[in-house]
N, C-alpha and C positions, 0 to 999 in steps of 0.2 A: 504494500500500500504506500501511495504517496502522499505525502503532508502538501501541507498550503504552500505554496509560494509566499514569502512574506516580501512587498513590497519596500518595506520601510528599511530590509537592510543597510539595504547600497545608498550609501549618502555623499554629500557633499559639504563643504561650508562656502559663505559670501560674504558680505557687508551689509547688516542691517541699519537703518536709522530709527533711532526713536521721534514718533510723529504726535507722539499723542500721549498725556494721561490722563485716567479717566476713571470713575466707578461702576462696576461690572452689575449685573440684577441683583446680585449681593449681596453689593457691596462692598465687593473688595475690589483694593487696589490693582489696576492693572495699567498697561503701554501698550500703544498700538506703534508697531515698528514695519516699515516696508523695507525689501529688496529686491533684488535683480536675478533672473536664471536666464542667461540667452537671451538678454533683449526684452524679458517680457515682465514685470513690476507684481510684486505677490502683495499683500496686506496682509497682518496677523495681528495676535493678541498673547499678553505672555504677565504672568503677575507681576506686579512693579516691585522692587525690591527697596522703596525708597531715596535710593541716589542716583536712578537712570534720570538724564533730563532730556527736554527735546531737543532732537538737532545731536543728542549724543549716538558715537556707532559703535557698532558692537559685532560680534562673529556669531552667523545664523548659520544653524546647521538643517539642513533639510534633504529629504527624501529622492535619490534622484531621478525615479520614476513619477513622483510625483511628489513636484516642488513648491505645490500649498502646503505639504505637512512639517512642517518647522517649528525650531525652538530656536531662541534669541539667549546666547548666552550674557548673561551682562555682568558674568564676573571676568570676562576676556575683552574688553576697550580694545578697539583700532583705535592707533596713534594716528595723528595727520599726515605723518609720513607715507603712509599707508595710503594710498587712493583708489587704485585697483585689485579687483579680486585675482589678481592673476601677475606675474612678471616676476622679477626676482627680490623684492620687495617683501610682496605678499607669500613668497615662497618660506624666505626666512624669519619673516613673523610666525606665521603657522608653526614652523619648527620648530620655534621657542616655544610655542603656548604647547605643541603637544610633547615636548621634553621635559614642562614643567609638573 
């Protein structure tokens, strides 16, 4: 017998922005952060941890069959050096946060 196919293995990360905070039907604290997959702009929601602000970016890890499923990590900040998800840059940031 074969198991599920689980979509959500194969991932990738990007650059998220925080665009928003806000209170959820809850009310609890949450941030609306967007980014990028290939040209094409995703929106999410992710609990607010009290120090993200807007306009702050952060490293979003998402699904890469399907790149509405994401989380926003916001204890890993993109420096401003930082501009693209991609180049050698973005290569040696990643390396540091995942050697940390």
């Amino acid at each position: 017998m074969y198991g599920e196919i689980n979509i959500w293995i194969k991932h990738s990360y990007t650059i998220g922005r925080v665009v928003e905070k806000r209170r959820g039907n809850r009310f609890e604290p949450l941030i609306d952060y967007t980014y990028n997959v290939e040209g094409v702009r995703y929106e999410s929601s992710y609990m607010w941890d009290h120090k993200a602000r807007i306009g702050d970016r952060y490293i979003v890890r998402y699904a890469v069959y399907a790149p509405y499923g994401s989380k926003l990590h916001y204890e890993y900040p993109v420096p401003d050096s930082v501009q693209l998800d991609r180049g050698m840059k973005w290569q040696r940031f990643m390396h540091a946060i995942l050697l940390y």
